[in-house]
N, CA, C and O of each residue as an XYZ file, in Angstrom:
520
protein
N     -76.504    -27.034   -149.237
C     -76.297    -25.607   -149.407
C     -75.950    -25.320   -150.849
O     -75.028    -25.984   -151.323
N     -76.502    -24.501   -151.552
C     -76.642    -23.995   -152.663
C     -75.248    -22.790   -152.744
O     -75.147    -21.766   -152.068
N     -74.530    -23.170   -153.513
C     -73.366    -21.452   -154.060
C     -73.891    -20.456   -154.624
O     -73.683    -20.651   -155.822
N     -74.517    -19.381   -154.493
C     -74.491    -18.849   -155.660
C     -73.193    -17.663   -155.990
O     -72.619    -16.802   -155.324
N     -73.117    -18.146   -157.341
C     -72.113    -18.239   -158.307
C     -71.629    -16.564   -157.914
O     -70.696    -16.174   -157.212
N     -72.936    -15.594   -158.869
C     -72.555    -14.522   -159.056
C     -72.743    -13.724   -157.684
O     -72.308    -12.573   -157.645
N     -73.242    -14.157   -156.781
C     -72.665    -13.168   -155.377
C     -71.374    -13.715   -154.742
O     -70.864    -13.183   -153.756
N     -70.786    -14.988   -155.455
C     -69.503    -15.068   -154.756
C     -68.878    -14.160   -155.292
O     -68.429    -13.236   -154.613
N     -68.691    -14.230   -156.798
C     -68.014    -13.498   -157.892
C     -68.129    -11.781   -157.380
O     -67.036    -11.231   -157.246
N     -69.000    -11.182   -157.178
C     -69.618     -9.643   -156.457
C     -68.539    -10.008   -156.012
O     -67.465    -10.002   -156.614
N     -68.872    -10.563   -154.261
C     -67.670    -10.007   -153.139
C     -66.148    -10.432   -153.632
O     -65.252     -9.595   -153.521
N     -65.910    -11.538   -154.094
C     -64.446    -11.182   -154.732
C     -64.471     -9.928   -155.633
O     -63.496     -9.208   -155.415
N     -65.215     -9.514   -156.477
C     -65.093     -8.687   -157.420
C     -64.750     -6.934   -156.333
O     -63.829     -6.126   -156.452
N     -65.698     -6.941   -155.569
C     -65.369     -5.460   -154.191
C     -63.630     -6.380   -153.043
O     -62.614     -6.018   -152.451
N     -64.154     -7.260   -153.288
C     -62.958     -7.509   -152.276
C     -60.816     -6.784   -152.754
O     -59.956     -6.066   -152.242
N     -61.009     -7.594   -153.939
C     -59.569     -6.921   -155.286
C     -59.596     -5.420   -155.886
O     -58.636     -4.773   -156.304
N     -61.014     -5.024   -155.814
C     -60.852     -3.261   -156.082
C     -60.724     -2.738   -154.697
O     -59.877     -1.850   -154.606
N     -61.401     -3.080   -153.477
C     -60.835     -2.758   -152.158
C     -59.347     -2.746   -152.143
O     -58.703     -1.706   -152.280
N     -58.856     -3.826   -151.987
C     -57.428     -4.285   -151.647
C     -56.679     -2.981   -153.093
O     -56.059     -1.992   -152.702
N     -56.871     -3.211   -154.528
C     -56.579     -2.762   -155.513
C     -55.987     -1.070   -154.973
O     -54.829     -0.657   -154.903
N     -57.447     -0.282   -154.616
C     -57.200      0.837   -153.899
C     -56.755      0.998   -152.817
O     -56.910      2.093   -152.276
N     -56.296      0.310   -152.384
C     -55.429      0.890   -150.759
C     -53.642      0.413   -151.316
O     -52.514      0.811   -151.023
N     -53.922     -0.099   -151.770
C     -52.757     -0.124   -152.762
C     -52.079      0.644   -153.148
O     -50.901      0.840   -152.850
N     -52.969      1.375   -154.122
C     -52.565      2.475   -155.014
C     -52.752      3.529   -154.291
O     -52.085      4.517   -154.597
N     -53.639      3.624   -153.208
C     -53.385      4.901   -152.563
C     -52.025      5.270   -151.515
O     -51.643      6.389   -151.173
N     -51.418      3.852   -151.123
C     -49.975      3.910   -150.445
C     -49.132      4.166   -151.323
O     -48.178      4.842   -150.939
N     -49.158      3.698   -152.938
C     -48.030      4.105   -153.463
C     -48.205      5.466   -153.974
O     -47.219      6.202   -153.940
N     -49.288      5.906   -154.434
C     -49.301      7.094   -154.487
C     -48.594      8.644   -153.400
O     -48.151      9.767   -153.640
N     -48.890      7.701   -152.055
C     -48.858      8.739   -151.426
C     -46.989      8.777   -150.176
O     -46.573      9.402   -149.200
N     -46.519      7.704   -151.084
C     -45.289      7.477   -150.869
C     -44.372      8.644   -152.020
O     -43.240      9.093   -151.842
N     -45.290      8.900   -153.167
C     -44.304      9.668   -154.226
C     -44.111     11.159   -153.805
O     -43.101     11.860   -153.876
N     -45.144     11.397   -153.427
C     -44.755     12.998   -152.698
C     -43.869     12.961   -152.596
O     -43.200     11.931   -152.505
N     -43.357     14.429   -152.559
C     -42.140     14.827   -152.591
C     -41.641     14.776   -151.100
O     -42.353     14.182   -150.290
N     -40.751     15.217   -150.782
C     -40.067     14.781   -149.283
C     -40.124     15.864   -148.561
O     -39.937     16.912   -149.179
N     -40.383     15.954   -147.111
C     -40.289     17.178   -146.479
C     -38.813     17.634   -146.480
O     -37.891     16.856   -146.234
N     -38.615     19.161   -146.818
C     -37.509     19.852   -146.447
C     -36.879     19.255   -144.713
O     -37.423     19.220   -143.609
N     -35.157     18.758   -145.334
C     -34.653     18.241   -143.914
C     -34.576     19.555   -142.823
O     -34.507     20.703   -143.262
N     -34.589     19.361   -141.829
C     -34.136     20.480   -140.684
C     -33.060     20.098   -140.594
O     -32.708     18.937   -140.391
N     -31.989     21.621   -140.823
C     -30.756     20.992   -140.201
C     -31.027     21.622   -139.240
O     -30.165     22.498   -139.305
N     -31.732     21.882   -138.172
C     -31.536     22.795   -136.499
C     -32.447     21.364   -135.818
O     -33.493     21.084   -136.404
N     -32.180     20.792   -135.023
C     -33.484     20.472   -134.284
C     -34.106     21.028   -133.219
O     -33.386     21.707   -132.487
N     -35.150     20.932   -132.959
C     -36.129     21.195   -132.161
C     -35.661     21.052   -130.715
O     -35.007     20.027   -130.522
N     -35.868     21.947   -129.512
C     -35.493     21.615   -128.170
C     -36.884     22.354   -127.512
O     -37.614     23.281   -127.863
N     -36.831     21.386   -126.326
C     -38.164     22.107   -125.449
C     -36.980     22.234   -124.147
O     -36.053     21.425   -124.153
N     -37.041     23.006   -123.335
C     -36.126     22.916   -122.241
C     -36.477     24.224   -121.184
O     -37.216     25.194   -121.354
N     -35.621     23.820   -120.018
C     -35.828     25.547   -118.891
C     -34.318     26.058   -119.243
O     -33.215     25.512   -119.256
N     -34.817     27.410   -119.532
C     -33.936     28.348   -120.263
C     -33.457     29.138   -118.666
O     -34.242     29.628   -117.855
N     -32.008     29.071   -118.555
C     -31.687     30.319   -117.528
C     -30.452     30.876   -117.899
O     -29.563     30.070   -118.173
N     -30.168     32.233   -117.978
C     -29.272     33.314   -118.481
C     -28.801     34.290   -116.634
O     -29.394     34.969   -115.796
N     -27.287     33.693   -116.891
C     -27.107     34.488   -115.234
C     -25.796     35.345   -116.156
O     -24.914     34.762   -116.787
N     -25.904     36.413   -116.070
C     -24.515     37.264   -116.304
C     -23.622     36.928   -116.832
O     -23.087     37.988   -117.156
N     -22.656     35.665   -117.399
C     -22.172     35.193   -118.186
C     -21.640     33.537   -118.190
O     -20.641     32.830   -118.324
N     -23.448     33.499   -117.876
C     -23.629     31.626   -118.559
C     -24.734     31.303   -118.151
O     -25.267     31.382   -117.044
N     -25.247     30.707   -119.698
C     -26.299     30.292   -120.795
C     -26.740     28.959   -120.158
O     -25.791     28.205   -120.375
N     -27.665     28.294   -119.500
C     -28.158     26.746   -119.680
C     -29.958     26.968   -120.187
O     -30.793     27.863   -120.060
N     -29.904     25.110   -121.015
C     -31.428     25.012   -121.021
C     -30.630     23.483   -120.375
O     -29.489     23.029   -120.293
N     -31.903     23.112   -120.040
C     -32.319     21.551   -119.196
C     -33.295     21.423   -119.619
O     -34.322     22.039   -119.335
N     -33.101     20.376   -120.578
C     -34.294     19.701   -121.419
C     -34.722     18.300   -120.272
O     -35.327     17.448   -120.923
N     -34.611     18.019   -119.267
C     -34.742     16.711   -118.332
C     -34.064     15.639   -118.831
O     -34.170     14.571   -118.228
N     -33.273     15.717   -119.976
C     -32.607     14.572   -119.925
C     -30.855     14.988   -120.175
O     -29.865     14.328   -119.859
N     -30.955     16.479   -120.933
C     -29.741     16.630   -120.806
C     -29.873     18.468   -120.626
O     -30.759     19.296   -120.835
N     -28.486     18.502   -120.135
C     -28.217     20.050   -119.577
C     -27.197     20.384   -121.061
O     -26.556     19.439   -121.522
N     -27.116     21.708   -121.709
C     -26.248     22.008   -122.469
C     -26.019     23.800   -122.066
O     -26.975     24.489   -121.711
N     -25.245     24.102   -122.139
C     -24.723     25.346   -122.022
C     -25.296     25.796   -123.900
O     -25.163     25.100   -124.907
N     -25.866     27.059   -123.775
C     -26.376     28.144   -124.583
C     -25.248     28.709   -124.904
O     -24.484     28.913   -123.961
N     -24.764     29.155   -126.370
C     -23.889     29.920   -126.792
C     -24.288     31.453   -126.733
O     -25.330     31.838   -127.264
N     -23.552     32.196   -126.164
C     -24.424     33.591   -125.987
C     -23.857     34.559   -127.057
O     -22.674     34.797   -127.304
N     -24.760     34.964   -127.523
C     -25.153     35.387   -129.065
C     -26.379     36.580   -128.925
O     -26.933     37.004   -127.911
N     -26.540     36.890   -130.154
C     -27.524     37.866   -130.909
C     -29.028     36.816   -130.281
O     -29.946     37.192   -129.552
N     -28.839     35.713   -130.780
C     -30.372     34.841   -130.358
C     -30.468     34.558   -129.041
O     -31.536     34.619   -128.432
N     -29.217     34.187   -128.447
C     -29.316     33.900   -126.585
C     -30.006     35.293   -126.450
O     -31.050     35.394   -125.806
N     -29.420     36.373   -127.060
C     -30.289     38.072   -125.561
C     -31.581     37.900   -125.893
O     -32.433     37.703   -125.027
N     -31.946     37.972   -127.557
C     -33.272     38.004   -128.231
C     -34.009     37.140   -127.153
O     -35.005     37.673   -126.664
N     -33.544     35.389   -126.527
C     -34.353     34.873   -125.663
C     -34.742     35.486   -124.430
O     -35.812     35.659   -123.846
N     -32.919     35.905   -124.104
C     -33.367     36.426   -122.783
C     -33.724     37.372   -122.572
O     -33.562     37.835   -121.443
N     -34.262     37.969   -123.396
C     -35.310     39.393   -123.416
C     -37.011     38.992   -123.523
O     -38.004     39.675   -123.272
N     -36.919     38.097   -123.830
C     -39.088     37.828   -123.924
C     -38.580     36.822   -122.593
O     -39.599     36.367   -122.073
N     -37.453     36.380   -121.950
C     -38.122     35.191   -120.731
C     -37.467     36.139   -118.876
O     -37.456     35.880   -117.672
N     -37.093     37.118   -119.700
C     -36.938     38.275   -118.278
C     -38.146     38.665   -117.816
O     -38.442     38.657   -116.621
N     -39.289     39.212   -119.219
C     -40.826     39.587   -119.072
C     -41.225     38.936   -118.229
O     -42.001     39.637   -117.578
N     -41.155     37.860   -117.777
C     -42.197     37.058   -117.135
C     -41.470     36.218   -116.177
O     -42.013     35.151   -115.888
N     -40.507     36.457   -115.708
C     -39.550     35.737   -114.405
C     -40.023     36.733   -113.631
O     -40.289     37.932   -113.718
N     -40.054     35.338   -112.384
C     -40.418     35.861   -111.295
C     -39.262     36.578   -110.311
O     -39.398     37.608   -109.649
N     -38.077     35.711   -110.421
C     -36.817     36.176   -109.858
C     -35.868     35.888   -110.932
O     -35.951     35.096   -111.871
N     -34.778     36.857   -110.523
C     -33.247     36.385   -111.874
C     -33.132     35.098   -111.650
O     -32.443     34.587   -112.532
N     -33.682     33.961   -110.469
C     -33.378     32.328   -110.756
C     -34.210     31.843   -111.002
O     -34.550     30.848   -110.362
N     -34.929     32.310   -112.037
C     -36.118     31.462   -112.539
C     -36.145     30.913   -113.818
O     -35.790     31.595   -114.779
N     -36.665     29.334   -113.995
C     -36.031     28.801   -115.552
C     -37.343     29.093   -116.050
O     -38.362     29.142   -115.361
N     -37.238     29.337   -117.629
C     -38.432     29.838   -118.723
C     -38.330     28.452   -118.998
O     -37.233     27.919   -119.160
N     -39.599     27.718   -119.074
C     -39.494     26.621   -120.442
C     -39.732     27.137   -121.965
O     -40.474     27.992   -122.449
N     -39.010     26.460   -122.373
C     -38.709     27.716   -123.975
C     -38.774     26.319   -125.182
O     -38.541     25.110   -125.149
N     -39.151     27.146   -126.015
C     -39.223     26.034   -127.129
C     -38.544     26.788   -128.769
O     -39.072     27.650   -129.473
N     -37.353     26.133   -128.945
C     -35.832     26.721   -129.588
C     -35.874     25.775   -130.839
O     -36.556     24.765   -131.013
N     -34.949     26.384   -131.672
C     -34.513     25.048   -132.481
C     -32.715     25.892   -132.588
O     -32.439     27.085   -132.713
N     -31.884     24.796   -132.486
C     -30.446     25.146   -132.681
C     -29.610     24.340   -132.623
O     -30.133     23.341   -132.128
N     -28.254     24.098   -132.906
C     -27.084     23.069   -133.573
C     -26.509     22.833   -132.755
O     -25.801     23.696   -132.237
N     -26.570     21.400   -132.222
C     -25.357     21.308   -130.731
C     -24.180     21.452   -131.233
O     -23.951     21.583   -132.435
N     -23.456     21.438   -130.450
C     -21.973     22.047   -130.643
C     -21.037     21.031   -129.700
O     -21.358     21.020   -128.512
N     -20.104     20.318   -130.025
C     -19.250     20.643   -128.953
C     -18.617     21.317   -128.044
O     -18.071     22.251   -128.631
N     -18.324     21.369   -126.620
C     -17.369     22.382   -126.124
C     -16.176     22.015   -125.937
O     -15.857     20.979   -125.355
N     -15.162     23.102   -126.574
C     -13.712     22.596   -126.885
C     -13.265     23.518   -125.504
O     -12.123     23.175   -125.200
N     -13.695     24.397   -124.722
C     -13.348     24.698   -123.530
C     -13.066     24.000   -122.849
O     -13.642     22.914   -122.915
N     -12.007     24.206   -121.782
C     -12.206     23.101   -120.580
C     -13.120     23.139   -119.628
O     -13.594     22.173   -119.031
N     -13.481     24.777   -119.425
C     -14.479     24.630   -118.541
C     -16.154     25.008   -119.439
O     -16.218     25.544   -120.546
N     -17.481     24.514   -118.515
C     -18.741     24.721   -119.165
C     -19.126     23.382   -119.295
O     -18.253     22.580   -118.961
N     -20.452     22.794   -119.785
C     -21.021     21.694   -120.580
C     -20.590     21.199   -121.528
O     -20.206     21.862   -122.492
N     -20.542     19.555   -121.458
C     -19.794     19.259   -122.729
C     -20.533     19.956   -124.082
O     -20.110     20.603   -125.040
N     -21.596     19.572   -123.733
C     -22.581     19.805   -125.163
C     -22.812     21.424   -125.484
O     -22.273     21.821   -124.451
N     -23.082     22.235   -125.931
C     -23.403     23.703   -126.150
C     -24.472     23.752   -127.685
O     -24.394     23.011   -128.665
N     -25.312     24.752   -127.464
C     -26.625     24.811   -128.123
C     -25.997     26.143   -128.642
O     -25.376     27.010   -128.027
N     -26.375     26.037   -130.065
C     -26.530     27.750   -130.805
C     -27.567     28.111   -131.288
O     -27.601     27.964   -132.510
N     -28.634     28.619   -130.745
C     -29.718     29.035   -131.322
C     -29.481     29.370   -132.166
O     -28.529     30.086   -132.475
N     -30.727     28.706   -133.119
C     -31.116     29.555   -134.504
C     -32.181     30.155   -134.790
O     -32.275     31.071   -135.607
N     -33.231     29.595   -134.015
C     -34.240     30.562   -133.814
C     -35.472     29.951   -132.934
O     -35.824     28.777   -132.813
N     -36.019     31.169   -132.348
C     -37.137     31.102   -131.124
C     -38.514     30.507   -131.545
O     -39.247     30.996   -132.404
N     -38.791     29.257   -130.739
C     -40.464     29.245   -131.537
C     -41.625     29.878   -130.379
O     -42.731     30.288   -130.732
N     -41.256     29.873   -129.268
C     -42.082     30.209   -128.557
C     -41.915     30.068   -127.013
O     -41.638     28.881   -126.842
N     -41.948     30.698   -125.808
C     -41.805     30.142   -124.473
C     -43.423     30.112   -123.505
O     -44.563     30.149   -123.967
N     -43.011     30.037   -122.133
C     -44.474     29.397   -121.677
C     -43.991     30.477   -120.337
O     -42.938     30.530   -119.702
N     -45.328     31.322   -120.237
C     -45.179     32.078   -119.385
C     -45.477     30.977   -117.616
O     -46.504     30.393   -117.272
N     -43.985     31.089   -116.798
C     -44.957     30.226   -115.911
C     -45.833     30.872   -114.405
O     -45.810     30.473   -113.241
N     -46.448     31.837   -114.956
C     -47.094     33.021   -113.807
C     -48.589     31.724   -114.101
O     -49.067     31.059   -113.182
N     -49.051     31.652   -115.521
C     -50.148     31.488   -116.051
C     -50.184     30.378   -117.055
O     -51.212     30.160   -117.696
N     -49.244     29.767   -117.191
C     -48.784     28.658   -118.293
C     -49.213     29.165   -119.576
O     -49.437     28.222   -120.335
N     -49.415     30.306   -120.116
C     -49.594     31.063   -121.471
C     -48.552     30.790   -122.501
O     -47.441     31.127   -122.091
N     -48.544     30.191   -123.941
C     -47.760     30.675   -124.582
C     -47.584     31.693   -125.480
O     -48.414     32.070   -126.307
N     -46.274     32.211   -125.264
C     -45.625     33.285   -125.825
C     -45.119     32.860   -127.117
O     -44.429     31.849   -127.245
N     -45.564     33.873   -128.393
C     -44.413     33.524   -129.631
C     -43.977     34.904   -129.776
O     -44.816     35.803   -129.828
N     -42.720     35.142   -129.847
C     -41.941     36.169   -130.679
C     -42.395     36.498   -131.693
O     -43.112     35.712   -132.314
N     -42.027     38.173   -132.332
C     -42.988     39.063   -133.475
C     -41.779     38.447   -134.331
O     -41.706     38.664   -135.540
């Protein structure tokens, strides 16, 4: 079997500018700048508002809703579309858990900060706030 020389030399030569550029395209694309942190996180959960007390149930944890200017704002777009006053909205929130220093309520408590959108469940439609 015969080498030849300059097609070994070729594929090393594509093989180190391959490798070369994926290289430089990870470090490049490591320098970007950083996404803005969230301080709220994100919650998906069933939202229910009874006369004076707030829950969402995200399925893994229950937190009592701080009722506020943003709790009515919710419970005004997830009244639209309940079928009965015991019906949970799945709602999609972002807001700051809280401790509860009460004795009574959920340990945990949510303060909305703001609405991203809920899910009508007549039709599974989503809803976003103006």
């Amino acid at each position: 079997m015969k080498f030849h020389l300059k097609a070994l030399l070729d594929k090393s030569y594509i093989m180190k500018n391959t490798i070369l550029f994926i290289f430089l395209a990870g470090i490049f694309s490591c320098n970007q700048a950083p996404k803005k942190e969230q301080n709220h996180p994100s919650f998906y959960g069933e939202f229910l508002y009874l006369s004076d007390a707030a829950v969402l149930n995200t399925g893994s944890e229950i937190y009592g809703v701080i009722i506020d200017e943003n709790m009515h704002k919710l419970n005004e777009l997830c009244t639209t579309v309940k079928r009965d006053e015991y019906d949970m909205i799945p709602v999609y929130i972002k807001g700051e858990v809280l401790n509860n220093t009460e004795e009574e309520g959920w340990d945990k408590l949510i303060k909305i900060s703001s609405i991203d959108s809920l899910v009508n469940p007549n039709d599974n439609s989503i809803i976003k706030p103006n």
